[in-house]
N, C-alpha and C positions, 0 to 999 in steps of 0.2 A: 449235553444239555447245559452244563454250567458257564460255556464258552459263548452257548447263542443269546442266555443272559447276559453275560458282558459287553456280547459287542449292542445291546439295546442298550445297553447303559451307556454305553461310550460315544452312541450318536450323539445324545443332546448334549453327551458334555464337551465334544467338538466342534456343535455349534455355538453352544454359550459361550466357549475359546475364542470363535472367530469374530462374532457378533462382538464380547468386549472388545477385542484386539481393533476391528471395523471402529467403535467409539471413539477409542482413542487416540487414533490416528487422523477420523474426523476434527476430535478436536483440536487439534494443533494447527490443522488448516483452518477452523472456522472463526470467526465472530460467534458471539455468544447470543447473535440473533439466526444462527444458522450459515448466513453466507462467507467465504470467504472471501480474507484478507486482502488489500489489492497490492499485489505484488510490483516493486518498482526496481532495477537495479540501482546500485549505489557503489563509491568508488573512494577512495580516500588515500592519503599520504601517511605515514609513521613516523611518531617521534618518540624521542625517550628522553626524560630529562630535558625539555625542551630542544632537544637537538636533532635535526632531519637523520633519520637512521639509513634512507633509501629504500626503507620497505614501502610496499603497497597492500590495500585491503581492496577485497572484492566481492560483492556481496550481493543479496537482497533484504531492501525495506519494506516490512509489508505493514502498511495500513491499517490498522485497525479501527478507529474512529480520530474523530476531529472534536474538538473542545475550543472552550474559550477558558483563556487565563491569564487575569492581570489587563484585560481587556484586550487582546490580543487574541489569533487562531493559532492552533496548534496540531497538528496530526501528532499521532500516538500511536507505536506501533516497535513489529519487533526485528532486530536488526540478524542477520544470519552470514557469514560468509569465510574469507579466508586471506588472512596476514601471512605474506611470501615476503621473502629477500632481506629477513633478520633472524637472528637467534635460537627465538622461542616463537617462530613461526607452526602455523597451524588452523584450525578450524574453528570459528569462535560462533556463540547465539549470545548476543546481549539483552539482557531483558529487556521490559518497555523501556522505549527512549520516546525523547520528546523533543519534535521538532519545529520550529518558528516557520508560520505559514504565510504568505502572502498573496491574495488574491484580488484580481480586477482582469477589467477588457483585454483580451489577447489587440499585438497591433495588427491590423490588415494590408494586405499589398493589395495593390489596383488588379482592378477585374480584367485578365488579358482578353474578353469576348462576350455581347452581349450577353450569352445562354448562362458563363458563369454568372453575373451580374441578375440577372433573374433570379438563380440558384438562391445567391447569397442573401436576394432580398427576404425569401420566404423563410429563413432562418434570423437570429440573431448573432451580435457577437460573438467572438469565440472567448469563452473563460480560457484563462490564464492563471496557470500553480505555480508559485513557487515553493518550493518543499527547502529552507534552509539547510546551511551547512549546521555540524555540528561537532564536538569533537566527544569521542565517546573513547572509554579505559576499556582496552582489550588486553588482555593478558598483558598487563602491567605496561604495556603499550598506551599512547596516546593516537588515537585515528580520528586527523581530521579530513571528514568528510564534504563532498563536493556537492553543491546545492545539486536539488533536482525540478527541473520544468516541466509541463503538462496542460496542455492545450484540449481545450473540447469544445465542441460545437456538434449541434442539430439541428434537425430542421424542427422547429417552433410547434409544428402539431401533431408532433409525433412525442410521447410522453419522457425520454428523453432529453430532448431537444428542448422542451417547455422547461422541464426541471433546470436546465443550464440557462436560458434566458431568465427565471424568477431567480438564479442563484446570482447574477450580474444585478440584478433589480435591486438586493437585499444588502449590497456591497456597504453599506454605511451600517451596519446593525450588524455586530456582532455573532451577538446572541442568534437570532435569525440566521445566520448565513452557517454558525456552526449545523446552525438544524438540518439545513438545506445542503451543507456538503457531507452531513451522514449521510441522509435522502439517496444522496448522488452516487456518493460510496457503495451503499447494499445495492442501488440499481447496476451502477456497472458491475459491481461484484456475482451479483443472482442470474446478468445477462450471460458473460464469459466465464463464471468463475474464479476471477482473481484472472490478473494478467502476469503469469511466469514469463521472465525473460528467456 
């Protein structure tokens, strides 16, 4: 009798176990509006002491929002990966870093056939990210990091597609355009989930 009392106890306390354990593993993947991070890899050279050690870093940046600051764009997000081929090599998570953003019109090559050329007119340009380099202290390491690019484009009535032609519209306005590449951020993020390399 006193065993079939325990195991009634011991269900919910194995689900309340899971259930936290579920939270907080959600939360390391999420944004704190729910979706997650947009996962980008990232790459970089080691130095120490200003001097090239030959190490390499290899990682992912993940996205978490975009801001304005100093008047300027910036993503914000969190760096995770792995310094090889020195010392005190190993596995590093660097808290938020912050990255210098640069956005406008991706450039276009000529349409090789009418059908594409129709395609391209019901859409707009394609944005264009660049995600700066940056050099971030990893384990007593200096890692500077290798810019990152990102091209998008839709078709203009597909919601989307609209979001990245208003995000080209906004391109002079800061403020606006940080709003618009959250916008952008939780959309691709809520569509795929975050993009794991």
């Amino acid at each position: 009798m006193t065993r079939h009392a325990l195991s009634k106890a011991s269900i919910p306390l194995a689900v309340t176990m899971l259930a936290t354990a579920a939270i907080a593993d959600r939360s390391d993947k999420q944004a704190s509006d729910g979706s997650a991070p947009l996962q980008l890899p990232i790459a970089g050279s080691v130095t120490k002491d200003s001097v090239p050690t030959g190490g390499t870093f290899v990682g992912t940046l993940s996205i978490r929002r975009f801001e304005a600051r100093s008047g300027q764009v910036v993503a914000i997000g969190m760096v995770r990966g792995t310094v090889a081929g020195v010392e005190t090599a190993g596995t590093v998570l660097v808290g938020e870093a912050t990255f210098p953003v640069l956005a406008g019109p991706a450039s276009q090559a000529a349409a090789p056939n009418s059908l594409v050329a129709q395609q391209q007119a019901a859409t707009c340009q394609a944005l264009h990210l660049d995600i700066g380099s940056v050099n971030l202290n990893v384990l007593g390491l200096v890692v500077a990091t290798q810019p990152i690019a990102i091209d998008l484009s839709g078709d203009s009535s597909a919601p989307l597609g609209n979001l990245v032609c208003t995000t080209l519209q906004t391109l002079n306005n800061v403020v606006g355009l940080v709003g618009l590449l959250n916008q952008l951020l939780g959309t691709l993020t809520g569509l795929v989930g975050g993009l794991v390399p």
